[in-house]
C-alpha positions as CSV (number, residue, x, y, z in Angstrom):
1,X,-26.0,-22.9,18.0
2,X,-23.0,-25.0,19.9
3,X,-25.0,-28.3,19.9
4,X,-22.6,-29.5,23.6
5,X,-25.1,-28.9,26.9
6,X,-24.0,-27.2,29.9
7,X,-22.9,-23.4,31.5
8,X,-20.6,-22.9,29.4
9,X,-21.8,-23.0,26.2
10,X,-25.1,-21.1,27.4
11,X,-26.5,-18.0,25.5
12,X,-26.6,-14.9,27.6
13,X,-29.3,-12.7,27.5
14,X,-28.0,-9.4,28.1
15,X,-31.2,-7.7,28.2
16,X,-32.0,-9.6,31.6
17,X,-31.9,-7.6,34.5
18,X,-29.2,-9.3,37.1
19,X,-30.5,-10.8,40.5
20,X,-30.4,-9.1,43.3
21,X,-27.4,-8.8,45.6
22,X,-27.6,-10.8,48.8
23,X,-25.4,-11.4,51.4
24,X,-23.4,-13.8,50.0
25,X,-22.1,-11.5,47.6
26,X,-18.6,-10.0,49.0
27,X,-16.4,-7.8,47.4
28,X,-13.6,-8.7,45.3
29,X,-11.6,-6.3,47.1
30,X,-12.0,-6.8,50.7
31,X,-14.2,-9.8,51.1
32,X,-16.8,-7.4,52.7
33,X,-20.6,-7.6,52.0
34,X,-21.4,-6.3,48.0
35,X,-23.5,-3.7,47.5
36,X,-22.5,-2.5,43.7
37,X,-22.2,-5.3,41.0
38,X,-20.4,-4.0,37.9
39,X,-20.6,-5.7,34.3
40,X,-17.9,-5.9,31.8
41,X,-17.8,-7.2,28.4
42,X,-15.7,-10.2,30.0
43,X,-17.3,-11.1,33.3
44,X,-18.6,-9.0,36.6
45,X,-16.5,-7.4,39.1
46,X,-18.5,-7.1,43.4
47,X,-17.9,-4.2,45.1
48,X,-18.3,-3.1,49.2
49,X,-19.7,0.4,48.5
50,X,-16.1,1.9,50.0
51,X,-14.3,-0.2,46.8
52,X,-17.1,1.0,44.5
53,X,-16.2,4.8,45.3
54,X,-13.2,4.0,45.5
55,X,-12.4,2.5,41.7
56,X,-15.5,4.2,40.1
57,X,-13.6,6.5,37.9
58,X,-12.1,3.4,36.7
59,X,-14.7,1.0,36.0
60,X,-17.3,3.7,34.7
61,X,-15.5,4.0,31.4
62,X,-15.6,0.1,30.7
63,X,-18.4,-1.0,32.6
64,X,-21.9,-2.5,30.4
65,X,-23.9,-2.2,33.3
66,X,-23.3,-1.3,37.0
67,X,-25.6,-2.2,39.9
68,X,-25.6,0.0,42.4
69,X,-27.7,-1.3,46.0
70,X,-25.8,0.9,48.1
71,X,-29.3,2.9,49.1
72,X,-29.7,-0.5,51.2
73,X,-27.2,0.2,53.8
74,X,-29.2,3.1,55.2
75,X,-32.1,0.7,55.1
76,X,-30.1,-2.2,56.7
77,X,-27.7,-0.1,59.0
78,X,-28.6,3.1,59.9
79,X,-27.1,6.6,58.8
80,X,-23.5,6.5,58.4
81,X,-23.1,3.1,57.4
82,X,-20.3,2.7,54.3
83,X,-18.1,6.1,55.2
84,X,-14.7,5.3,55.4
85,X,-13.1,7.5,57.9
């Protein structure tokens, strides 16, 4: 164990379920509210549900996890909410 204290040199636990996604998680893409959080070996990637459809054939393959809240937009905005047009 890396005897130095902080973040950094943290362990992860990669059996821990991540936290919820809240408003103040936007999009990488668009800067847009994030409703899909995807894992990589290397770090996370946020998601609007349109960028999530939108590179899922390209983050599925490499992904370690992905976090999908998009059922939450019906909840929170009514039927129709997320369709790009």
């Amino acid at each position: 164990m890396d005897p130095r204290p902080g973040w950094f040199y943290g362990f992860v636990n990669a059996t821990q379920t991540p936290a919820p996604l809240t408003a103040a998680d936007r999009c990488d893409r668009c800067g847009a509210q994030a409703y899909v959080r995807v894992l990589l070996p290397s770090g996370e990637l946020l998601f609007c549900a349109h960028h999530a459809r939108e590179h899922a054939d390209k983050f599925s393959s490499v992904a370690t996890h992905v976090q999908d809240e998009t059922d939450r937009l019906h909840a929170e905005h009514g039927a129709g909410a997320g369709v790009a047009g």
